[in-house]
N, C-alpha and C positions, 0 to 999 in steps of 0.2 A: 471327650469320651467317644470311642468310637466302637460299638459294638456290633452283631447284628441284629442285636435286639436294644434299641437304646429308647433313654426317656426323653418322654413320659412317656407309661403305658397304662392302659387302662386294664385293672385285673378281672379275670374272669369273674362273671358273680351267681349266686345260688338262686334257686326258689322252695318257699316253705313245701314240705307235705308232708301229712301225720304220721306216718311211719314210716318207717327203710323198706324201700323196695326191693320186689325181689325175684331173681330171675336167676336161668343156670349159674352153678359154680361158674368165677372168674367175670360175671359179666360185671358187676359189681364191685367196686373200690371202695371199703368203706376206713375213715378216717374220726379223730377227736374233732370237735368242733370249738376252736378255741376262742376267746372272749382277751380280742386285744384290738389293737390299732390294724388292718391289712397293711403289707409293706411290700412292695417288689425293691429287692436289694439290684444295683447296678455294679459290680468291677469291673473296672478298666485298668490292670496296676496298682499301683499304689490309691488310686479314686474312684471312694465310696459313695455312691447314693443309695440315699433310702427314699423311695419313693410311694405317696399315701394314693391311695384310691380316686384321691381326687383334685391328683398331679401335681399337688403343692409337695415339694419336700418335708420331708421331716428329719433330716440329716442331722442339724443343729439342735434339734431338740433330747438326742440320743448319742452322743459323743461318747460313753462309753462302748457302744455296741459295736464300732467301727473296726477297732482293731481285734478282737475274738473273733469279726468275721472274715477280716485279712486271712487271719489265723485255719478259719474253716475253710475257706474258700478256694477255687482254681484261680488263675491267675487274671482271666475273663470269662463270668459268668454274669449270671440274671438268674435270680431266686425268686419266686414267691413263696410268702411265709405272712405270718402274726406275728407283731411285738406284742410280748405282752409283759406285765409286773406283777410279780409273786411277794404274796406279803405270810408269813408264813407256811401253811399248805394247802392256802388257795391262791387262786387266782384275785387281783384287786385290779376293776377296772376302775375307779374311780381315784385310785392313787396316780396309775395308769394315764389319767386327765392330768391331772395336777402337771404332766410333766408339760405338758406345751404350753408354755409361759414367753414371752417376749425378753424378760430380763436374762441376761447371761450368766449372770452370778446364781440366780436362780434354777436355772438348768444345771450348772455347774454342781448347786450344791442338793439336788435331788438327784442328781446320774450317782452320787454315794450313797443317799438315805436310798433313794429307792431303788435299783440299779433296772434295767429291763433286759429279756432276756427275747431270744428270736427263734422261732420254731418255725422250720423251713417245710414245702408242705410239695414244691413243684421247682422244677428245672427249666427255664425257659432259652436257655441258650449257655454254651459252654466255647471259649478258645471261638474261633469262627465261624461255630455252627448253630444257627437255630432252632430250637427242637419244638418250635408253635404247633409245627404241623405233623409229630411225632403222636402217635397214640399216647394214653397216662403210662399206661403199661411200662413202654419202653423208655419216657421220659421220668417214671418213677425208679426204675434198675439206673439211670446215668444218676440220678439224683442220689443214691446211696451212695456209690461210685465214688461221685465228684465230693460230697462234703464230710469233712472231718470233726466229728462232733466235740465239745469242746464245754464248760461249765456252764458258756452262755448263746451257745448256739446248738440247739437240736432240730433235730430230723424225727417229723412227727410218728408215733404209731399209724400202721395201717395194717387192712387185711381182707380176703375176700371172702371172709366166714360171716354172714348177717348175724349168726348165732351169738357169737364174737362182741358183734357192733350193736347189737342187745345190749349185751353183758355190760358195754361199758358204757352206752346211753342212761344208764340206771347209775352203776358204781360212778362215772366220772364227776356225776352233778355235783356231789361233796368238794369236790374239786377247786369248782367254780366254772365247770366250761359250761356250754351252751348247749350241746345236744352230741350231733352226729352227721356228717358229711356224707354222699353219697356221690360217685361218680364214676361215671361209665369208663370201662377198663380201656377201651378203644377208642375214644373221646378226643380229638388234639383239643389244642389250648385255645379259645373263644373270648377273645379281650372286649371285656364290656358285655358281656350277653350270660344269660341269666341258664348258663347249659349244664348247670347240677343243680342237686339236689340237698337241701336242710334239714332236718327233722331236729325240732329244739323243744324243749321245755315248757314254753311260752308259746301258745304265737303272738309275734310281735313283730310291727310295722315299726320304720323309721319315717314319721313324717315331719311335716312343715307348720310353723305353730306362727299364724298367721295373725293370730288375735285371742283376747280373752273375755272371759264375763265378771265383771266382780261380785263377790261372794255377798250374799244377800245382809252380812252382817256388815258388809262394808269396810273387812279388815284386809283384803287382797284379792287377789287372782281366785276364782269359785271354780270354775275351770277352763282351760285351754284350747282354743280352736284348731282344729286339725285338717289339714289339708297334703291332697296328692298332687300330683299333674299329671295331664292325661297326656296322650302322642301331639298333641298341636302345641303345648307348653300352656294349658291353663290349668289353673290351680282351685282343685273342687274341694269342697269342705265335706267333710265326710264324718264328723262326728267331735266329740269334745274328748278330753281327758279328766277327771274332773277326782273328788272325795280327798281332797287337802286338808291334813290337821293345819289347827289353827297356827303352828310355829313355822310348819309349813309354807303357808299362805304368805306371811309376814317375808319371809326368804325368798317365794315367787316375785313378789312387789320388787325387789331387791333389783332381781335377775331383768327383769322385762324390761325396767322403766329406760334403760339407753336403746331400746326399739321403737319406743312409742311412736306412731305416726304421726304425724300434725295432723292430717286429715285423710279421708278416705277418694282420694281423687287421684291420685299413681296408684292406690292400693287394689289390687287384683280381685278383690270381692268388691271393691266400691261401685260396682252395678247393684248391692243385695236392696239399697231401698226401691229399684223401678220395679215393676209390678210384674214386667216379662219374665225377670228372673227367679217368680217364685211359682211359676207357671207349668215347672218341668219343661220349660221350651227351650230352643237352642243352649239357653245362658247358662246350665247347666246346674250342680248342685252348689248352692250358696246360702249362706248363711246370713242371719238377721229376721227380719220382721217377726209377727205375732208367732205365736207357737198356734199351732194346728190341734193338739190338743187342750191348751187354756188361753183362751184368746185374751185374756188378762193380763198374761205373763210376759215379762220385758225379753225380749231377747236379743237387745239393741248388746254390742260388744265395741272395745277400745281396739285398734287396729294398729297391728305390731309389722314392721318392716320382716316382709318373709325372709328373714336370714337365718332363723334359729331351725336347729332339727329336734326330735326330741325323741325317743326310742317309748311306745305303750304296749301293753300287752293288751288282748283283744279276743273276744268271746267269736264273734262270728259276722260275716261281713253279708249285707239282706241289700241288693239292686243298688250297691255302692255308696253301701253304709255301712259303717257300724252300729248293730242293733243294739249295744246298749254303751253305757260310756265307756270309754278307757280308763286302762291304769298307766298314768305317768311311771316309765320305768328311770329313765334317766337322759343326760343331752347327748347329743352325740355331735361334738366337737366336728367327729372325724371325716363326716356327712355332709355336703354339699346337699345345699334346698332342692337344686335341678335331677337331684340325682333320689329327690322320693317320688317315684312312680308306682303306677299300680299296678304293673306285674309283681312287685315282690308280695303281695296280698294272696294269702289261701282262702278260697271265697267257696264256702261250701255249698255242694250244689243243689238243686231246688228238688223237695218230692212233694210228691200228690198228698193232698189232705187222705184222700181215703188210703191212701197206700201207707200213710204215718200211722192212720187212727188202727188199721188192721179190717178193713170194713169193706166189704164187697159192693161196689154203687149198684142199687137196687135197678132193675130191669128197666127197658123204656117204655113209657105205657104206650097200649095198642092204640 
């Protein structure tokens, strides 16, 4: 494959914020927020990659998708888009999982039951030109241009009306998408860096479930340990995910038990019994020992090989924590561990006690 844009590449990526931003007509791109796999598609000729976010192919697992996009496509391009799977008239992302399966007959005989479809979002290169360093603007007019839309390849909505991108932040959730995209009309393309903007439903982190607690009944996983990485690559715990029904729990045990650690000694929190680490000193935020408010309370956990991702939703983040537990939303297969850091975190920012209560601080005394 010879492009000017060839793989792997790494796609741009968002950061949360509670609403659409807003600034003159046109400065603003606003788009559906779609809830699938990310993909940068590669044509070279007659050869298709489809490439995930975290530069493993996904080509084999989507073999229908290949030739509708021959079908759409220039003869050499680079697309960014979502795969995603439509199960009546929503979106199903967890059909969506099911497709990346090892076995072949497998894959084979969900590319029928469930077929995936690809909704193209950005133009990254076309014939011999790179368009990285082209504003959205102009690489969204090549992007209409260039693709021929088709039953299973579309070209998402977009528009610069906020009013608009309201409208369908509300209507679309029926759907099943996730919110609403925002991005700078003048913007090029920024592989890997976090240069738009998200506004979803949820807010919700993808992180790293490093370990668990078992449930006091003693029937499974109680809750899940969560963990980000900071810029040096260590992995802080940041809070649990946790309010597992009981059939629940039984299907956690399930899922976990091929991570289980033998022991906490490669495990990345295996500092939490020294005494430094619970000191707020260097060692940073780590999990285990007594709880601080019931000194009673076990908070000793089983230490799972950080390879799992898990996607929670999340009330509010207090000096790089979560102030109260998570909601386990679902895995995210599609997620590399290295790849949950804390910039994608909306971390609300601090006010004054008297400035929350409404309360004037009484004078200094003389």
């Amino acid at each position: 494959m010879d492009l000017p844009v060839n793989p792997p590449l790494l796609p741009m990526l968002a950061k949360s914020t509670p609403e659409l931003p807003v600034g003159d007509e046109g400065t603003w791109w606003f788009e559906p927020k779609w809830d699938g796999f990310r993909c940068i598609v590669f044509r070279d000729g007659d050869e298709v990659v489809l490439g995930s976010r975290n530069e493993k192919p996904l080509t084999r697992y989507f073999p229908e998708l290949i030739g509708p996009l021959r079908a759409s496509m220039p003869d050499r391009c680079v697309l960014d888009g979502e795969i995603v799977v439509a199960t009546g008239d929503e979106l199903d992302f967890d059909a969506l999982q099911q497709r990346i399966h090892p076995a072949e007959s497998r894959v084979n005989r969900l590319a029928e039951e469930t077929p995936a479809q690809f909704v193209a979002f950005d133009l990254l290169a076309v014939d011999d030109r790179s368009l990285l360093d082209q504003p959205l603007r102009e690489r969204r007019r090549a992007l209409e241009a260039a693709i021929t839309p088709n039953d299973t390849v579309h070209v998402t909505p977009g528009t610069t009306d906020r009013t608009l991108a309201a409208d369908w932040f509300e209507r679309f959730e029926g759907a099943g998408l996730d919110g609403v995209m925002a991005k700078a009309a003048d913007g090029t393309y920024q592989p890997n860096k976090r240069a738009q903007l998200k506004v979803k439903h949820l807010r919700t982190a993808d992180c790293v479930v490093a370990g668990f607690r078992e449930h006091k009944n003693g029937d499974g996983p109680g809750s899940l340990m969560l963990g980000l990485f900071d810029d040096e690559g260590n992995l802080h715990h940041l809070g649990v995910a946790s309010s597992f029904s009981v059939a629940r729990r039984a299907e956690l045990r399930e899922e976990l038990a091929p991570y289980v650690a033998a022991d906490l000694t490669d495990h990345p929190w295996g500092r939490w019994a020294e005494a430094a680490a619970h000191a707020g000193g260097e060692h940073g935020r780590l999990p285990g020992g007594q709880s601080r408010w019931n000194a009673g309370k076990d908070l000793s956990f089983i230490p799972l090989r950080p390879e799992l991702v898990a996607e929670v939703a999340y009330e509010r983040v207090d000096n790089g924590r979560f102030r109260h537990s998570a909601r386990f939303q679902r895995w995210r297969t599609d997620r590399t561990p290295a790849s949950c850091t804390f910039e994608q975190l909306e971390v609300v920012a601090p006010t004054e006690l008297a400035t929350a209560l409404g309360a004037t601080p009484p004078p200094a005394p003389r």
